[in-house]
C-alpha positions in Angstrom: 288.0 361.8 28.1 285.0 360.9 30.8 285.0 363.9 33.3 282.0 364.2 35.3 281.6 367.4 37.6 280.3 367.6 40.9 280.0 370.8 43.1 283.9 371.1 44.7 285.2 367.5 43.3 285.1 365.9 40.0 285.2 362.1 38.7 287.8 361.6 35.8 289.7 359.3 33.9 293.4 358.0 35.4 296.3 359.7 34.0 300.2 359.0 33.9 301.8 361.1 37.0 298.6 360.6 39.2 300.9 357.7 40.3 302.2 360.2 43.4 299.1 361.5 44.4 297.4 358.0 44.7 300.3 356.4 47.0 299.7 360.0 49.4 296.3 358.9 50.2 296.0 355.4 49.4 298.8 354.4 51.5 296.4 354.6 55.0 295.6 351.2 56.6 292.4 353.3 58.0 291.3 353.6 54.4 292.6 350.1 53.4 290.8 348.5 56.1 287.8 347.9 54.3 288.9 347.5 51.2 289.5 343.8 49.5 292.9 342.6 49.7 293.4 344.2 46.4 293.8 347.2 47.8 296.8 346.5 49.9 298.4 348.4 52.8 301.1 349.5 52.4 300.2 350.8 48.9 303.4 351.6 47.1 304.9 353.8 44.2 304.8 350.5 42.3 301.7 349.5 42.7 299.8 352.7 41.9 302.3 352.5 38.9 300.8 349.1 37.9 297.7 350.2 38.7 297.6 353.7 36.6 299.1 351.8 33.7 296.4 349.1 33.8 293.7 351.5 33.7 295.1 353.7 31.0 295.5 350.1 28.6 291.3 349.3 29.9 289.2 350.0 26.5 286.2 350.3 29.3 286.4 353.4 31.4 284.9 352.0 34.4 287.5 353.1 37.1 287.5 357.4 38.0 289.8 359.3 40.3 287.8 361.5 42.8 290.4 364.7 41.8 289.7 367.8 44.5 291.6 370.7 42.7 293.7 368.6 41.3 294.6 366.2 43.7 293.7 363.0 44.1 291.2 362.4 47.1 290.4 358.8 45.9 288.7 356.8 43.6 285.7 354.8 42.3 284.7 351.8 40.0 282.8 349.2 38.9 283.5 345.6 38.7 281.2 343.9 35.9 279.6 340.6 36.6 279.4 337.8 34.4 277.4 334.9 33.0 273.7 335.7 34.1 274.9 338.0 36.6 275.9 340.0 33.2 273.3 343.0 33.8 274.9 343.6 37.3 278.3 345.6 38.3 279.7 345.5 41.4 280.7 348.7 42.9 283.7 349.9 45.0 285.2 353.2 46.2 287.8 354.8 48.6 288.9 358.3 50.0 291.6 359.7 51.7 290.9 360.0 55.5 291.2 364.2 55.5 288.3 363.9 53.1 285.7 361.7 55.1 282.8 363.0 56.3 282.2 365.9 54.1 279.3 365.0 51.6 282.1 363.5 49.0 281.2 360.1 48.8 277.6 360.2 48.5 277.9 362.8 45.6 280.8 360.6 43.7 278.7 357.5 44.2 275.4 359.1 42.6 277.6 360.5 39.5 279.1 357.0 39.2 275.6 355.2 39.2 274.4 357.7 36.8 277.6 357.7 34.8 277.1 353.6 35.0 273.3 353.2 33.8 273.9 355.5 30.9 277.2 354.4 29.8 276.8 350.8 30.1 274.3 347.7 29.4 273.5 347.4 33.3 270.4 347.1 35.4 271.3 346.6 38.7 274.7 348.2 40.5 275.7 346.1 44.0 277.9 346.8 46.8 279.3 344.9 49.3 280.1 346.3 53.3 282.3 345.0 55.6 280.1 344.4 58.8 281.6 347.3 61.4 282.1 350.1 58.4 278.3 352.1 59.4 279.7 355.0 57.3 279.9 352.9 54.2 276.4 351.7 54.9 275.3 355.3 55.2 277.0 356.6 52.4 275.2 354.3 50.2 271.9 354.8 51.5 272.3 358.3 50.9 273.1 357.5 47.3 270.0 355.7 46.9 271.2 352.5 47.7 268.8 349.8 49.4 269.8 347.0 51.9 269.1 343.5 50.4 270.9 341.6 53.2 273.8 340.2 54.9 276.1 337.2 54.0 277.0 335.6 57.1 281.0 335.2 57.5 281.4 335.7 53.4 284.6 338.2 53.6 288.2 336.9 55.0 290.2 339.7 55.9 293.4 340.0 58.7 292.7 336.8 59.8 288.9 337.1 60.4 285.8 336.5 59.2 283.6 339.5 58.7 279.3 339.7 58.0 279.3 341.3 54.3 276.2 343.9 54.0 274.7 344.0 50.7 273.0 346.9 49.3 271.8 347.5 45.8 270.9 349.9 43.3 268.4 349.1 40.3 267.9 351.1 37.1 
């Protein structure tokens, strides 16, 4: 069981009945707002349902609630990249709005990255932010994150065409 402790939060593995928890934060279109489509608003019992069993059938634990005493404050993962990109994750995350702004994020994303480059066959961890989301951009600087660049109109969200910032953290 992958449990990795940070001072007031911890990152862990998904577990049946954190289905509840996940739908009381997750179901924010503030927190959805940036998120891909995957994420969708409004989140549902159902979907955290399919997404809780999905991740408890993954061999890989690459996917870890943020759990503040217990509850679930949000979470964090790792997409991996294939073909040549194979050395290179992608890297998303989400928190509940009462926990923004607090320190959490930057914390969970260095555990994560750590977590990553020890745990699996990567060199390079990448993240993608919507144009307009500065506390994303900030977040990830914090963690040690560096700006690359920006993709002109590469994200289609709500109708729109957004700038996607890219930032990236090598081993």
């Amino acid at each position: 069981m992958v449990e990795l402790k940070a001072e007031g939060f911890c990152l862990r593995q998904w577990k049946p009945g954190d289905e509840k928890l996940l739908v009381k934060y997750a179901n924010n279109p503030s927190v959805s707002r940036y998120l891909s489509d995957r994420f969708c608003y409004p989140y549902t019992h159902e979907y955290a349902q399919e997404w809780v069993s999905f991740q408890l059938q993954k061999t890989s634990v690459d996917n870890l609630v943020i759990d503040i005493d217990g509850e679930i404050a949000g979470g964090i993962g790792i997409e991996f990249k294939q073909d040549i990109f194979r050395k290179t994750a992608l890297i998303g995350y989400w928190l509940g709005e009462p926990f923004w702004g607090k320190g959490i994020m930057t914390e969970a994303l260095k555990l994560m990255v750590n977590y990553c480059f020890e745990t699996f066959d990567l060199v390079r961890i990448q993240a993608g932010v919507f144009e307009g989301n500065p506390a994303s951009m900030q977040v990830l600087q914090k963690a040690g994150f560096i700006k690359e660049g920006i993709s002109k109109k590469a994200l289609f969200k709500h109708g729109q065409l957004y700038n996607e910032h890219i930032f990236a953290r090598c081993k």
